[in-house]
Backbone atoms as SQL, in Angstrom:
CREATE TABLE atoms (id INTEGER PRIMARY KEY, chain TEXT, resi INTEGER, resn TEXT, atom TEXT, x REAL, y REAL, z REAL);
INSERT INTO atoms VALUES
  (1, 'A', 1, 'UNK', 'N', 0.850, -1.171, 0.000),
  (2, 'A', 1, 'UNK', 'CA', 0.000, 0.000, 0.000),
  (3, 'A', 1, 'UNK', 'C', 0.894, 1.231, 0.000),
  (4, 'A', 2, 'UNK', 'N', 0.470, 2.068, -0.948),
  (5, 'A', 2, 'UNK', 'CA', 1.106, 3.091, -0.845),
  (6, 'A', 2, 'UNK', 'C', 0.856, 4.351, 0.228),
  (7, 'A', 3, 'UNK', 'N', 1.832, 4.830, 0.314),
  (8, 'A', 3, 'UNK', 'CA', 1.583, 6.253, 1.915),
  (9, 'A', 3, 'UNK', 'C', 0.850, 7.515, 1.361),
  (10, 'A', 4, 'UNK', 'N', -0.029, 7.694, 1.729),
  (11, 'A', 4, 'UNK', 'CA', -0.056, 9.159, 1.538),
  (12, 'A', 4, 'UNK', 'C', 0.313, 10.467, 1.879),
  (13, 'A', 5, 'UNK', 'N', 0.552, 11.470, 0.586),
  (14, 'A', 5, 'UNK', 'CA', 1.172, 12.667, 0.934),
  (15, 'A', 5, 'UNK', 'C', 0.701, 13.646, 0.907),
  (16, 'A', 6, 'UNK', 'N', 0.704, 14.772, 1.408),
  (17, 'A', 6, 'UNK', 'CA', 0.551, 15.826, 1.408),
  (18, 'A', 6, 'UNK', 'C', 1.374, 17.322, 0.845),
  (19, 'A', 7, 'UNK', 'N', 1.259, 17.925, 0.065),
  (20, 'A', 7, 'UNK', 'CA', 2.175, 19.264, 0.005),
  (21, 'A', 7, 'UNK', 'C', 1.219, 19.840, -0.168),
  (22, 'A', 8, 'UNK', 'N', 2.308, 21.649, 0.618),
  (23, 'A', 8, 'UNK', 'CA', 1.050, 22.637, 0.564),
  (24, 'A', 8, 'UNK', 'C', 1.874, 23.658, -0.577),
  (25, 'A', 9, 'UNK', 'N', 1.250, 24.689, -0.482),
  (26, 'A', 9, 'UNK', 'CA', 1.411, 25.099, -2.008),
  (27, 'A', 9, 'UNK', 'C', 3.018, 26.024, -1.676),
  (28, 'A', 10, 'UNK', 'N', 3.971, 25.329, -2.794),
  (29, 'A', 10, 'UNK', 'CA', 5.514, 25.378, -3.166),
  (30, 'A', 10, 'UNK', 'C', 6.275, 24.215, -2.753),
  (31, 'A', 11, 'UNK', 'N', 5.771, 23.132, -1.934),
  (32, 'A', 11, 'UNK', 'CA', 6.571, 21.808, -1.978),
  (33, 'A', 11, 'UNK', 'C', 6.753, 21.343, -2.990),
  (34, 'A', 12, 'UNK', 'N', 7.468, 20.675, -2.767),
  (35, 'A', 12, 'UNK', 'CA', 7.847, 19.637, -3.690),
  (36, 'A', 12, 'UNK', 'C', 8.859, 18.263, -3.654),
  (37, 'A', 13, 'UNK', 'N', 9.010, 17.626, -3.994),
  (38, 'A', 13, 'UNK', 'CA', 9.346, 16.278, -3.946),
  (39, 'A', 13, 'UNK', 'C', 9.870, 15.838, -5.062),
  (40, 'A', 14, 'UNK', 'N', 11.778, 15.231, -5.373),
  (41, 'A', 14, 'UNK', 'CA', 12.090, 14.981, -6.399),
  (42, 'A', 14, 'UNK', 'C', 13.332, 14.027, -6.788),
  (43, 'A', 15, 'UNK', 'N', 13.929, 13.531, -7.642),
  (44, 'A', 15, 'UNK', 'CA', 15.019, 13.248, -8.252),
  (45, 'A', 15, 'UNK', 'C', 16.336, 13.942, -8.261),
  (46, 'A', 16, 'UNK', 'N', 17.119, 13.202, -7.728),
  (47, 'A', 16, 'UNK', 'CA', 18.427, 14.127, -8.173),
  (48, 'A', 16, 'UNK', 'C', 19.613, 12.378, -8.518),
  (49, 'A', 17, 'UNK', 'N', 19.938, 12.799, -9.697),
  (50, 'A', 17, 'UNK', 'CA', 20.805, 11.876, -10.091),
  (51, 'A', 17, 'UNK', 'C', 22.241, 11.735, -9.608),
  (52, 'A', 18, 'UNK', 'N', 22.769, 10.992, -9.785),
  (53, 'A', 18, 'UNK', 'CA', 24.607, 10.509, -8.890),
  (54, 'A', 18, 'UNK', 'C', 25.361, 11.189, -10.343),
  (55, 'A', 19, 'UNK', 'N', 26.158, 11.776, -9.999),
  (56, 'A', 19, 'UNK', 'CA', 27.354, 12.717, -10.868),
  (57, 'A', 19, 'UNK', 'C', 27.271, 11.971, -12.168),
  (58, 'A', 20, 'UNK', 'N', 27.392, 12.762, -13.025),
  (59, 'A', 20, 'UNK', 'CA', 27.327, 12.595, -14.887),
  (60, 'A', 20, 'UNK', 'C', 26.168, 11.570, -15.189),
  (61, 'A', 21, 'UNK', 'N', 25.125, 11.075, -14.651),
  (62, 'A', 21, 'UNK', 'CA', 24.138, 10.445, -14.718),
  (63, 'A', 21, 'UNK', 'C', 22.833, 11.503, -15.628),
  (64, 'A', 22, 'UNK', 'N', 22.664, 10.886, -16.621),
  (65, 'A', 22, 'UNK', 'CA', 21.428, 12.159, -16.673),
  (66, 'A', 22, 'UNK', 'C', 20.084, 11.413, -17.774),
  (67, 'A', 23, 'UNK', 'N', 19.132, 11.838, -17.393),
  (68, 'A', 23, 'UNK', 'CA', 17.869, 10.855, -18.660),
  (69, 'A', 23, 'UNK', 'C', 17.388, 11.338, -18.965),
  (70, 'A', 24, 'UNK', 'N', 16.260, 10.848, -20.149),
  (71, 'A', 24, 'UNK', 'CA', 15.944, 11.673, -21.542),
  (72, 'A', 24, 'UNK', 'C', 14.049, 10.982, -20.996),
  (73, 'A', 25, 'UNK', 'N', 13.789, 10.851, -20.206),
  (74, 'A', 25, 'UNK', 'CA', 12.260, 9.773, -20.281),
  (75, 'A', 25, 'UNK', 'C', 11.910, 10.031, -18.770),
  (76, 'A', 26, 'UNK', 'N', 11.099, 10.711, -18.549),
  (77, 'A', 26, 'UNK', 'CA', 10.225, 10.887, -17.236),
  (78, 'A', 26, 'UNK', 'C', 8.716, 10.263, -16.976),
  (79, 'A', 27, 'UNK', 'N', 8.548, 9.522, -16.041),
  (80, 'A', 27, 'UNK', 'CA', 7.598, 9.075, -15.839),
  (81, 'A', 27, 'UNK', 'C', 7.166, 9.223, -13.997),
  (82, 'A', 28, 'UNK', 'N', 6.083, 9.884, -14.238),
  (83, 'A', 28, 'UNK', 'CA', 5.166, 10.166, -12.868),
  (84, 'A', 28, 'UNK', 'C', 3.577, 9.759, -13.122),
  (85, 'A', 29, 'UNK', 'N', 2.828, 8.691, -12.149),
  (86, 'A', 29, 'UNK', 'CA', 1.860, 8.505, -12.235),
  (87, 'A', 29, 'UNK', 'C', 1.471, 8.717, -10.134),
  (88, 'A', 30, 'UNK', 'N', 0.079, 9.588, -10.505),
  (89, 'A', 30, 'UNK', 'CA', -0.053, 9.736, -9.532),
  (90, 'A', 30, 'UNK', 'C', -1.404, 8.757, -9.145),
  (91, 'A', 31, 'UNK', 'N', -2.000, 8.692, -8.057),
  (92, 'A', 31, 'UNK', 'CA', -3.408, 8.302, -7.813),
  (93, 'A', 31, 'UNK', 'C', -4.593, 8.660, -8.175),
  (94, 'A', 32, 'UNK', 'N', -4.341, 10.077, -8.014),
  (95, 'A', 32, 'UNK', 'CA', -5.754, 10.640, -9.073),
  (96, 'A', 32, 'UNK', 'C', -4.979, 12.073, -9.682),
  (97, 'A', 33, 'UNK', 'N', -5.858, 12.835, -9.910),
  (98, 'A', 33, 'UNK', 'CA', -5.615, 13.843, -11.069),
  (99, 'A', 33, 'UNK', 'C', -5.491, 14.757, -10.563),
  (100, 'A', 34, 'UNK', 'N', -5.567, 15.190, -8.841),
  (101, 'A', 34, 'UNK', 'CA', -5.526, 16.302, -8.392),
  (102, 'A', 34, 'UNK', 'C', -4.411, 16.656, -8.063),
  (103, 'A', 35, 'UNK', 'N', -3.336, 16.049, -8.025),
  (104, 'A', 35, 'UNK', 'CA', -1.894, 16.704, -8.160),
  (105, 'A', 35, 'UNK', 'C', -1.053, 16.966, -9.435),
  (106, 'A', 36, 'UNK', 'N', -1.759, 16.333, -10.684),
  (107, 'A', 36, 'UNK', 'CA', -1.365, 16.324, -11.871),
  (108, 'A', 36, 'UNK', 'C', -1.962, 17.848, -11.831),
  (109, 'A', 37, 'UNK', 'N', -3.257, 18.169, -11.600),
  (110, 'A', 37, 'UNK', 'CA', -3.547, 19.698, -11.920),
  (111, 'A', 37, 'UNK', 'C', -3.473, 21.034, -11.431),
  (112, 'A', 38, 'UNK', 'N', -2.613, 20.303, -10.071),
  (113, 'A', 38, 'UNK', 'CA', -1.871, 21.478, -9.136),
  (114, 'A', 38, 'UNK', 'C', -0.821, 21.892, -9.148),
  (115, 'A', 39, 'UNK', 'N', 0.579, 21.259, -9.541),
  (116, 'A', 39, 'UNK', 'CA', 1.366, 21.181, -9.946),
  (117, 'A', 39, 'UNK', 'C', 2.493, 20.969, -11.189),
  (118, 'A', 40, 'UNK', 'N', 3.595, 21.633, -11.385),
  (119, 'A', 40, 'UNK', 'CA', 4.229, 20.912, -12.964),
  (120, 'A', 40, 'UNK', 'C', 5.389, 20.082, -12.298),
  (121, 'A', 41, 'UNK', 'N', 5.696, 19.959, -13.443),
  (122, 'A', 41, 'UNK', 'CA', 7.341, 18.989, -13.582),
  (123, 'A', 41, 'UNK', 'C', 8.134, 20.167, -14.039),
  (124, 'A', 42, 'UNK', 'N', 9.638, 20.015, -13.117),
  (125, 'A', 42, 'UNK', 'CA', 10.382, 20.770, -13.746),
  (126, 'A', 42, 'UNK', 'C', 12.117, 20.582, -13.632),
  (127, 'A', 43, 'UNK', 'N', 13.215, 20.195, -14.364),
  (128, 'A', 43, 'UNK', 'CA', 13.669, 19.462, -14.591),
  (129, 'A', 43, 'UNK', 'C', 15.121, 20.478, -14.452),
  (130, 'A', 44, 'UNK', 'N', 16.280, 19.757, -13.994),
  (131, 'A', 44, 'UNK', 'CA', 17.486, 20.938, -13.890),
  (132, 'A', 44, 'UNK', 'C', 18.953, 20.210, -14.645),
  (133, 'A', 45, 'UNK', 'N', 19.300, 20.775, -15.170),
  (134, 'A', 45, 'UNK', 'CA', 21.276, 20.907, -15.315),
  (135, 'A', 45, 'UNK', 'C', 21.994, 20.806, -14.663),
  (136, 'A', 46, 'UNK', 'N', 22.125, 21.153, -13.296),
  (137, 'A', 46, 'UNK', 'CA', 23.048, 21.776, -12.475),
  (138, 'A', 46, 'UNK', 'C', 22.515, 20.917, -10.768),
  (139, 'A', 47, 'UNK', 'N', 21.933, 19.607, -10.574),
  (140, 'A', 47, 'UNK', 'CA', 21.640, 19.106, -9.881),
  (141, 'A', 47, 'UNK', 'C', 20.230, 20.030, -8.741),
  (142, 'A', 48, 'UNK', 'N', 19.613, 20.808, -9.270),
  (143, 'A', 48, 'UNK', 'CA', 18.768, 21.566, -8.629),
  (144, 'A', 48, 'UNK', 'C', 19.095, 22.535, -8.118),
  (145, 'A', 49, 'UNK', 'N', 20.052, 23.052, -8.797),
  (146, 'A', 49, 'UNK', 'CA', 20.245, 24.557, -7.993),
  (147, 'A', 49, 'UNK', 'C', 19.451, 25.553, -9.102),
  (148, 'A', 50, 'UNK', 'N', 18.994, 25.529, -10.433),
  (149, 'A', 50, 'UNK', 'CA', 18.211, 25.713, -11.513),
  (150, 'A', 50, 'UNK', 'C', 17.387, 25.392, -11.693),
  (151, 'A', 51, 'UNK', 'N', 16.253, 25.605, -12.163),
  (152, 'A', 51, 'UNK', 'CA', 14.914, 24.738, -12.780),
  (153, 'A', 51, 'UNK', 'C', 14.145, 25.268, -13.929),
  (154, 'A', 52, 'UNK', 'N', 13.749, 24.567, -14.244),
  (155, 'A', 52, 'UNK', 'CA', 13.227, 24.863, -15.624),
  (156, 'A', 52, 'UNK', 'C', 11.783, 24.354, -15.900),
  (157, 'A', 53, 'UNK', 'N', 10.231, 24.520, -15.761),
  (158, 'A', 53, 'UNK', 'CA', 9.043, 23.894, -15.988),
  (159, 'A', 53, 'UNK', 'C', 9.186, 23.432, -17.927),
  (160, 'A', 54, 'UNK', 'N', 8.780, 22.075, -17.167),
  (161, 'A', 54, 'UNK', 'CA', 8.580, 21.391, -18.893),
  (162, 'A', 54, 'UNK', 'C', 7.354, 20.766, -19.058),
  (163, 'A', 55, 'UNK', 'N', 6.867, 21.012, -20.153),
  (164, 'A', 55, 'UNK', 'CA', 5.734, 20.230, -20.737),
  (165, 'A', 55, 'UNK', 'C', 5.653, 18.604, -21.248),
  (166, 'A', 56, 'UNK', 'N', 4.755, 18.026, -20.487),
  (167, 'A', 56, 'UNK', 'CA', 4.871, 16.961, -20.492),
  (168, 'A', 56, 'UNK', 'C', 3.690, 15.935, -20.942),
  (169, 'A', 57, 'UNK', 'N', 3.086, 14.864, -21.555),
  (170, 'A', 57, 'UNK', 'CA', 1.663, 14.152, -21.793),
  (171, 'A', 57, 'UNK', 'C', 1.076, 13.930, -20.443),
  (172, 'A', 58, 'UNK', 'N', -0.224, 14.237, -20.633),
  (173, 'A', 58, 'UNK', 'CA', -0.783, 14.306, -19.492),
  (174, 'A', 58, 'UNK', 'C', -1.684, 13.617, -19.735),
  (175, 'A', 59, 'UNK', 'N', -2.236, 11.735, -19.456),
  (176, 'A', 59, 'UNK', 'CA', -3.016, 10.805, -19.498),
  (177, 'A', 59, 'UNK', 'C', -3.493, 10.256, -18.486),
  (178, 'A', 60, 'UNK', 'N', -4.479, 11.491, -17.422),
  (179, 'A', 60, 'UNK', 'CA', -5.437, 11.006, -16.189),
  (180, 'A', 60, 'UNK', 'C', -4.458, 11.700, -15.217),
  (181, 'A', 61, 'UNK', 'N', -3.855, 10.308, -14.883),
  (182, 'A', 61, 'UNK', 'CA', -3.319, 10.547, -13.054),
  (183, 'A', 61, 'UNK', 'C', -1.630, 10.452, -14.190),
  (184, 'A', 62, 'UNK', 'N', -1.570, 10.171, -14.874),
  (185, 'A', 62, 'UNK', 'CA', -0.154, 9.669, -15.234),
  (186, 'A', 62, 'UNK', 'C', 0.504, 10.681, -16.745),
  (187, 'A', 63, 'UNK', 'N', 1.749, 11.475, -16.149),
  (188, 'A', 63, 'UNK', 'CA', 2.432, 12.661, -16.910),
  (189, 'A', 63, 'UNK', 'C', 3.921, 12.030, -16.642),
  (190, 'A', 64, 'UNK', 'N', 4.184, 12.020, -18.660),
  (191, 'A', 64, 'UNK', 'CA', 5.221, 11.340, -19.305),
  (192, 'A', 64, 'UNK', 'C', 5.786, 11.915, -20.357),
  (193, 'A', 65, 'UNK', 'N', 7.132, 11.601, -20.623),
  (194, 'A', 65, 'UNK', 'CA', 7.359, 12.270, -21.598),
  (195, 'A', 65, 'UNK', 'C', 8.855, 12.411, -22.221),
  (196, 'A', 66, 'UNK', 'N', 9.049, 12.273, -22.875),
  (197, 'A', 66, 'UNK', 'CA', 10.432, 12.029, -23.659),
  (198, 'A', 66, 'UNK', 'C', 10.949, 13.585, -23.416),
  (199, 'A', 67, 'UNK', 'N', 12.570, 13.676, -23.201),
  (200, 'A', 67, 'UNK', 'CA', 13.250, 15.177, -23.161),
  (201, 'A', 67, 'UNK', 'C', 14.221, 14.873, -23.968),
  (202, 'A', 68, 'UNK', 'N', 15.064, 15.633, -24.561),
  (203, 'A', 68, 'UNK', 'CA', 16.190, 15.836, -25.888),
  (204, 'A', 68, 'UNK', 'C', 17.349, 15.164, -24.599),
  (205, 'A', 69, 'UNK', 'N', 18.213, 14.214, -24.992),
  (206, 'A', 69, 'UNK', 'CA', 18.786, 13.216, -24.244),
  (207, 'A', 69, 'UNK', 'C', 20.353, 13.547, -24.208),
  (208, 'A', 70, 'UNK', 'N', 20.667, 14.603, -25.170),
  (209, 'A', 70, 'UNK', 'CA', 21.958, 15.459, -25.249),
  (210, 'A', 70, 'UNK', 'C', 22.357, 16.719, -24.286),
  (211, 'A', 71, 'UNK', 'N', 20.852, 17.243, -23.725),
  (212, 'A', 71, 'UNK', 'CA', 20.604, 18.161, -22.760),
  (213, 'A', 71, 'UNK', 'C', 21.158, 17.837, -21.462),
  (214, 'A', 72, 'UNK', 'N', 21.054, 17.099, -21.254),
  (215, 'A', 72, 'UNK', 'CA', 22.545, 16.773, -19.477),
  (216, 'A', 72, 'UNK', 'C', 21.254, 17.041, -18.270),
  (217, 'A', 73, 'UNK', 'N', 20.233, 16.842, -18.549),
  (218, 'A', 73, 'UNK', 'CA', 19.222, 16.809, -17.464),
  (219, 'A', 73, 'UNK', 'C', 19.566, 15.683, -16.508),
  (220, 'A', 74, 'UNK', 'N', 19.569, 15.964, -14.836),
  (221, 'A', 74, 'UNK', 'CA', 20.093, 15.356, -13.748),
  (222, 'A', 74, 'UNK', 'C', 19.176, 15.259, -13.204),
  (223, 'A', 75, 'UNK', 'N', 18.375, 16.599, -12.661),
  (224, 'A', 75, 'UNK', 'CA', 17.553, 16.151, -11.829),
  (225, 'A', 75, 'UNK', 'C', 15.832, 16.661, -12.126),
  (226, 'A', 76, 'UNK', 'N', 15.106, 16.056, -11.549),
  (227, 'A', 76, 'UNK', 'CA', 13.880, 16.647, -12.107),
  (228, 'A', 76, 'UNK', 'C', 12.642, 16.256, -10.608),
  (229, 'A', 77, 'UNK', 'N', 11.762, 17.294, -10.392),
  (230, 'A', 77, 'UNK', 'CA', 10.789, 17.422, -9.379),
  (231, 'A', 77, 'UNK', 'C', 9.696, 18.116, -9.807),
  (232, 'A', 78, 'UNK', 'N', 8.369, 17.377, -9.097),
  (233, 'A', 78, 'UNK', 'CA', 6.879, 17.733, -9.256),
  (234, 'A', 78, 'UNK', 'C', 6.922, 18.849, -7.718),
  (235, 'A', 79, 'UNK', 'N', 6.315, 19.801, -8.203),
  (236, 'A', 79, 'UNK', 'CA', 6.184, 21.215, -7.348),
  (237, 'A', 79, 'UNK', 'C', 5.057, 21.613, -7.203),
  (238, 'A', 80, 'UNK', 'N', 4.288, 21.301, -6.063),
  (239, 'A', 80, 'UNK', 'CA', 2.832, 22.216, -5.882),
  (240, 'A', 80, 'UNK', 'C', 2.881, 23.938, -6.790),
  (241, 'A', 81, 'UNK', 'N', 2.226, 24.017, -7.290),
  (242, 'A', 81, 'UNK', 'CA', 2.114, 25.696, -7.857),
  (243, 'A', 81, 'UNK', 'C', 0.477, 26.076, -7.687),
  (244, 'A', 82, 'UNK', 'N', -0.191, 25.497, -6.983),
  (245, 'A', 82, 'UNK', 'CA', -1.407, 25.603, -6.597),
  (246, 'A', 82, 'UNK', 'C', -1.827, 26.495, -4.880),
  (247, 'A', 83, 'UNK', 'N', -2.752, 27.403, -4.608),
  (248, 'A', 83, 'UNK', 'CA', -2.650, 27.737, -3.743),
  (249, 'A', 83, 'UNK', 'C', -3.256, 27.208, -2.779),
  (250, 'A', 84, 'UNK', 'N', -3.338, 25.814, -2.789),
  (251, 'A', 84, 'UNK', 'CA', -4.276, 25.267, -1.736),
  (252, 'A', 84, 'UNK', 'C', -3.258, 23.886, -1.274),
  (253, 'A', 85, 'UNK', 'N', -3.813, 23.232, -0.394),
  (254, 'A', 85, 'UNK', 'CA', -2.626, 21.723, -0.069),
  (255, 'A', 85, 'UNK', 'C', -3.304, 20.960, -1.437),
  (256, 'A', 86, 'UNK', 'N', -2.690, 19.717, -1.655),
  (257, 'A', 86, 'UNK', 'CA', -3.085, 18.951, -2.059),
  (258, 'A', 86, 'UNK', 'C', -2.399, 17.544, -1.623),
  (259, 'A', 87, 'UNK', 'N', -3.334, 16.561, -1.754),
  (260, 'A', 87, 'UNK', 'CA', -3.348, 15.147, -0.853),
  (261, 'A', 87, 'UNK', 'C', -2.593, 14.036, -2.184),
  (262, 'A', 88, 'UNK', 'N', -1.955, 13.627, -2.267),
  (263, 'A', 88, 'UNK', 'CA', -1.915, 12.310, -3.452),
  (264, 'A', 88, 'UNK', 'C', -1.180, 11.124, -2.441),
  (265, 'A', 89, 'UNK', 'N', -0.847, 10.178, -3.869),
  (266, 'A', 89, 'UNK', 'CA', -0.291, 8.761, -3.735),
  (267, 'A', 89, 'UNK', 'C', 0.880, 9.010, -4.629),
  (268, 'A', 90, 'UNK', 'N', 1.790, 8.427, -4.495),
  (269, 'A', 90, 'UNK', 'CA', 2.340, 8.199, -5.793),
  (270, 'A', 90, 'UNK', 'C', 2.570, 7.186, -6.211),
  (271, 'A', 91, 'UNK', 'N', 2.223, 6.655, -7.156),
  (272, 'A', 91, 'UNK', 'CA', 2.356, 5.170, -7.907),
  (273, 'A', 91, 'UNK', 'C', 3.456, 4.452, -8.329),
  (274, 'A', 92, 'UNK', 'N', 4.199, 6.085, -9.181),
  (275, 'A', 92, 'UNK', 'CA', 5.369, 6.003, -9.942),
  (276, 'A', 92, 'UNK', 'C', 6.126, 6.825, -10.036),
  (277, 'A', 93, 'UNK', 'N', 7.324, 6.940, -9.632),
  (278, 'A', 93, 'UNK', 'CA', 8.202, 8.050, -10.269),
  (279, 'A', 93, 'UNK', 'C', 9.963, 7.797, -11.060),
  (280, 'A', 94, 'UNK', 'N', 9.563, 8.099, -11.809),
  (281, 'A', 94, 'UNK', 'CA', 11.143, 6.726, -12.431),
  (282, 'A', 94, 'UNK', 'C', 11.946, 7.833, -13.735),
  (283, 'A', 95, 'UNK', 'N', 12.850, 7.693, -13.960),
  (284, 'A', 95, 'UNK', 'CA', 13.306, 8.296, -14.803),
  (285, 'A', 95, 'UNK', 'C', 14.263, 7.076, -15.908),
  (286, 'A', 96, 'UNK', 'N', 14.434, 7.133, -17.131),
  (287, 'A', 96, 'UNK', 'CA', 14.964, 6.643, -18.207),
  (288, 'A', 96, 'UNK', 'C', 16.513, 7.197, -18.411),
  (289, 'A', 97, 'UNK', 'N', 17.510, 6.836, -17.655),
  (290, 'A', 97, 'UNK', 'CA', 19.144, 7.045, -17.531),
  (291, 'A', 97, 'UNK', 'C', 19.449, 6.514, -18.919),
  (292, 'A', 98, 'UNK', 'N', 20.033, 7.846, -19.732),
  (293, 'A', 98, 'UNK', 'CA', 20.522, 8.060, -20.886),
  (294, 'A', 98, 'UNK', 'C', 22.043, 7.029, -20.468),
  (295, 'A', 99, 'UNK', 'N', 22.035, 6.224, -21.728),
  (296, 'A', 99, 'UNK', 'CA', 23.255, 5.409, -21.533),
  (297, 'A', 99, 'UNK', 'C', 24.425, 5.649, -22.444);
């Protein structure tokens, strides 16, 4: 069973990859749709000291999506940008390590 979470609005929760590690394929599936519509994905260079919001497929509870795999993306995190809390699960969060 999965735990449930909570963030209130500017948390966030994320990825950070081990030195020269970096992937081209993000995958987040949540429990339902109310954190998919409170929040983005947003993905960094520089192990999170940067960020950048990216656009991503958005199918229900579950936002995916291929990134240009030459770009040196390390780390990447889902960020409340909503002004209220919001409650989820998370199902999935995985990233595709460019080889």
């Amino acid at each position: 069973i999965l735990e449930q979470m909570a963030a209130k609005p500017g948390d966030w929760f994320g990825l950070k990859m081990a030195k020269f590690v970096t992937f081209n394929y993000i995958w987040l599936n949540f429990e339902t749709k109310d954190a998919v519509a409170a929040g983005h994905v947003e993905v960094s260079k520089d192990l999170g000291k940067t960020w950048q919001k990216i656009d991503l497929t958005v199918e229900g509870s579950l936002v995916h999506g291929s990134l240009d795999s030459a770009a040196g993306y390390n780390a990447v995190r889902w960020i409340n940008r909503s002004e209220s809390p919001v409650v989820f699960k998370i199902v999935r969060f995985n990233v595709d390590v460019v080889k």
